[in-house]
C-alpha positions in Angstrom: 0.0 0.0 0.0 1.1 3.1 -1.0 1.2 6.3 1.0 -2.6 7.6 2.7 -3.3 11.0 2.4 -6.1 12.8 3.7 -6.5 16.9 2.7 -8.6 17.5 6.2 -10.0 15.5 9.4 -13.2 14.8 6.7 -11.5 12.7 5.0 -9.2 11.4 8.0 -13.0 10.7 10.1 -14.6 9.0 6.7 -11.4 6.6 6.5 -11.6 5.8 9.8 -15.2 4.9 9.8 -14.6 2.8 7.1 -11.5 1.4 7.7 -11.6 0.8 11.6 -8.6 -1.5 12.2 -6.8 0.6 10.1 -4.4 1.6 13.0 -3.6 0.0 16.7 -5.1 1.5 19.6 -2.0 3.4 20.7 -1.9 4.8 17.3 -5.5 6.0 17.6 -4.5 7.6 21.3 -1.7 9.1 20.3 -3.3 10.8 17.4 -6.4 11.5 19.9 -3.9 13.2 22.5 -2.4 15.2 19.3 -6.0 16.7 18.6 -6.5 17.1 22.5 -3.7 19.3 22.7 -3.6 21.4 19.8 -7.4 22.1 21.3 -6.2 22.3 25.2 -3.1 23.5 24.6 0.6 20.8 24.6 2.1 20.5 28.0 5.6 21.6 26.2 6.8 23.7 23.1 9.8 23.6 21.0 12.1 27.2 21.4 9.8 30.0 19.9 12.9 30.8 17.7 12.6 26.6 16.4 8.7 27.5 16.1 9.4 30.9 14.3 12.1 29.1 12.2 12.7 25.5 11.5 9.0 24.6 12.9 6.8 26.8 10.2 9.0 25.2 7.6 8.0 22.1 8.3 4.7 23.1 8.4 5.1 25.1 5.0 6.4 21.6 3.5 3.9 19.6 4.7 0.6 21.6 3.8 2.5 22.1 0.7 3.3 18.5 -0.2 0.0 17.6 1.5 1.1 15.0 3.8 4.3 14.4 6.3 6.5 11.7 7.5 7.7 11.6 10.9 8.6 9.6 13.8 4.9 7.5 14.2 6.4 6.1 17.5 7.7 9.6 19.3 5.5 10.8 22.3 4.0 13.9 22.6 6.9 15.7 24.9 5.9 16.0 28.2 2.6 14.5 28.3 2.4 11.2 29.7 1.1 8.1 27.8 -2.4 7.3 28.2 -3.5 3.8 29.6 -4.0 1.6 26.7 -7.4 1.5 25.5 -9.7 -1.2 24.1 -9.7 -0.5 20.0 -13.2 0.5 20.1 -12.8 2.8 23.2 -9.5 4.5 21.2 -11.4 4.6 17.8 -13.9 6.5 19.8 -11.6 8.6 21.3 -10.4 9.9 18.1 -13.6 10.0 16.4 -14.6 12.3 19.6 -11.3 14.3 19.5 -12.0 14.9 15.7 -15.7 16.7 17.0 -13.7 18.5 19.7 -11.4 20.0 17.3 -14.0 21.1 14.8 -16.3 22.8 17.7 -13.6 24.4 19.1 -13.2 28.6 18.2 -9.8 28.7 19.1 -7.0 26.2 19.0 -3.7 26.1 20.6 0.0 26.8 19.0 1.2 23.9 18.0 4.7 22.7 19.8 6.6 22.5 16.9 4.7 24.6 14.1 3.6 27.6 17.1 0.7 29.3 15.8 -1.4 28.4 12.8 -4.3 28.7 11.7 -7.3 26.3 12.2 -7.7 25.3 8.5 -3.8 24.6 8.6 -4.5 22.6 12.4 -6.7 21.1 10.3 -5.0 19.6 7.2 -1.9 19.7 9.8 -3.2 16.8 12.0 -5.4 15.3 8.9 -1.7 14.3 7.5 -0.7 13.5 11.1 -3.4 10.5 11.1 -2.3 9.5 7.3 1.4 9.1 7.9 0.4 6.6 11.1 -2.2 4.9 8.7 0.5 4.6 6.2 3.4 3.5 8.7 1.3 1.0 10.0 0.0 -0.5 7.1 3.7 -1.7 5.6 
């Protein structure tokens, strides 16, 4: 299988629906926690001068190749690893982090990228979900 790309969380939620073992549980948590925080806010940032620099250039890349690669088994810095869930408890977590994220107004700067905007959150994490559908599907 070739690379998954999804352009927004509509097309990361539809996937999902449809393709429910298409990740582990701790994938689906970890991508959960991801929406959580950009919502809540991340428990720790890169250096706003990474952020300012080397972090919106990433972000720049990915939105502009319209999907990323990263490190699918890094933790979110400084927030401790949720109890593993049940697949249908973490498939609803995500599915429920997804609604979060869409009804929030604001959302939180991101700990690598800093601040973007939602519609860049958005296709940001949409890409997040794709490269650990992708990673885990080789």
């Amino acid at each position: 299988m070739g690379q998954i790309r999804f352009k927004n969380l509509d097309e990361a939620e539809a996937y999902l629906r449809s393709h429910p073992v298409a990740m582990g549980s701790s994938d689906l948590l970890h991508c959960a926690q991801s929406l959580e925080c950009q919502v809540k806010g991340f428990p720790e940032h890169r250096h706003p001068l990474f952020q300012k620099s080397i972090g919106w250039l990433v972000s720049r890349v990915f939105l502009a190749m319209g999907k990323m690669k990263h490190d699918v088994s890094a933790p979110i810095p400084g927030l401790r690893e949720d109890a593993e869930l049940n697949h249908g408890a973490a498939l609803a977590r995500i599915l429920d982090s997804i609604a979060a994220f869409r009804a929030a107004s604001t959302i939180a700067p991101h700990f690598v990228y800093g601040a973007v905007s939602k519609s860049e959150a958005d296709a940001l994490q949409a890409h997040h979900i794709a490269d650990h559908v992708t990673a885990r599907s080789r």
